[in-house]
N, C-alpha and C positions, 0 to 999 in steps of 0.2 A: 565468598571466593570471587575474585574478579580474573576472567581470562581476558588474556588482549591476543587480536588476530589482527591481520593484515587484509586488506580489499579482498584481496585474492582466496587467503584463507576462510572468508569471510561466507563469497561466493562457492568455492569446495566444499564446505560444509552445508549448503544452501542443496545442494548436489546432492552430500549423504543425506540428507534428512527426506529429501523428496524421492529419493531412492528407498530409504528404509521404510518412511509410510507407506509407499506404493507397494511395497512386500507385505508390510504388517495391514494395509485396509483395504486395498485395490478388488478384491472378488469378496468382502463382506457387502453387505447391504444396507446395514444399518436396522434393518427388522428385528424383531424379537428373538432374541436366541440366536443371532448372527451380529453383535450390534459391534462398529468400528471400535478401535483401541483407543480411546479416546487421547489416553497419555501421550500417545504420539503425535496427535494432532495438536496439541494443547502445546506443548516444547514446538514443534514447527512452526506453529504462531508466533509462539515468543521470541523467539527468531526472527521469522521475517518481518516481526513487528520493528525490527534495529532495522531495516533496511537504508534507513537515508545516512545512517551514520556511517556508512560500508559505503557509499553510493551504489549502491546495487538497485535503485530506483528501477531500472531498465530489466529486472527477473521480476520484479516484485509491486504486485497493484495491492491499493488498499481501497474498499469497499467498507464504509462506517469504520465501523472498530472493527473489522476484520481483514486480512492479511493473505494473499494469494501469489503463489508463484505463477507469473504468464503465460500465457498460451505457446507462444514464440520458444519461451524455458522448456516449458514441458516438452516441447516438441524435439529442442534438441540435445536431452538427458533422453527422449524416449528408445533411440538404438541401445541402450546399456539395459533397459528391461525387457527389449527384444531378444539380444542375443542372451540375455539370461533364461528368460521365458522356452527359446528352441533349445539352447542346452539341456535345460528341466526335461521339455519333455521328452527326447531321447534319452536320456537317465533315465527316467520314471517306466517309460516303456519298457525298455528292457528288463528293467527290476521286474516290474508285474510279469513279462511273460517269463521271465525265468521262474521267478515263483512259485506261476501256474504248470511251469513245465516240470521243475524238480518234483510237487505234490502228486503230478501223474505218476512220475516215475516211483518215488518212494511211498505213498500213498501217506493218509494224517497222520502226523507223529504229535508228542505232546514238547518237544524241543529238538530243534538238530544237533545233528552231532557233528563233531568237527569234519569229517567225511562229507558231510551234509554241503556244508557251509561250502566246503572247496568246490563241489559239483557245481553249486549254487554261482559260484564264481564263474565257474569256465561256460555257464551256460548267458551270463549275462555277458561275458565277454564277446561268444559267440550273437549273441543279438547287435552286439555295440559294431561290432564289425562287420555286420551284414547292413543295420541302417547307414551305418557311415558310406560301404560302397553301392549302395541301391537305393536310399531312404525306405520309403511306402511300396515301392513298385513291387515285391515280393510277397506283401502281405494281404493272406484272404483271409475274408472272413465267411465262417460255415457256421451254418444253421442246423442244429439236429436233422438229420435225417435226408438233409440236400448236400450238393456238390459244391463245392468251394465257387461264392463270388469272388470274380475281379472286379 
């Protein structure tokens, strides 16, 4: 199969792929039992391996046989894992404390039930729109048996 792209299209896809590794490897390590996706780095290479025929020289250095999106690139693709990254973790926050908050309320069940789920809902909503209007400033953390830090 041969696809044909244009400069542009060339460099946008230069974009998704440095974007999608960065999802799929970015907090692996590469250790045993954590080891990067390989598949994804191996097609990103092969990519930036076209670099000259795209002229996209100026994202992309090559070092031997291997193939690097620049420094310069990465820096300015890196606001789109930023603001992916702070979305996440207001999502994620609230998920867990709603979570933690529904189990107090109903205590372990072996599935929720649709009742469940809607509580579930209005409690992560109520999180989502207390961080949205205060971020952190509201939230303490207590320690058995002590007063709530600020």
């Amino acid at each position: 199969m041969k696809i044909e792209l244009t400069n542009k299209q060339y460099r946008d896809l230069i974009e998704l792929l440095f974007l999608g590794n960065w999802l799929a490897n970015a907090t692996r390590t590469g250790a045993e039992g954590d080891e990067r996706l390989e598949k994804y780095e191996l097609l990103q290479h092969y990519i930036l391996s076209h670099a000259k025929n795209f002229q996209a020289d100026d994202v992309v250095t090559e070092e031997g046989t291997s193939f690097y999106t620049t420094m310069e690139f990465e820096e300015s693709i890196m606001p789109i894992v930023e603001e992916y990254d702070d979305s996440t973790f207001w999502e994620q926050l609230s998920m867990k404390l709603a979570n933690r908050d529904l189990l107090k309320e109903i205590g372990p069940v072996s599935e929720l039930k649709e009742k469940h789920r809607t509580r579930l809902f209005e409690l992560e909503e109520e999180y989502e729109v207390e961080f949205e209007e205060n971020g952190l400033r509201n939230l303490v953390l207590m320690k058995q048996g002590n007063k709530p830090k600020k």
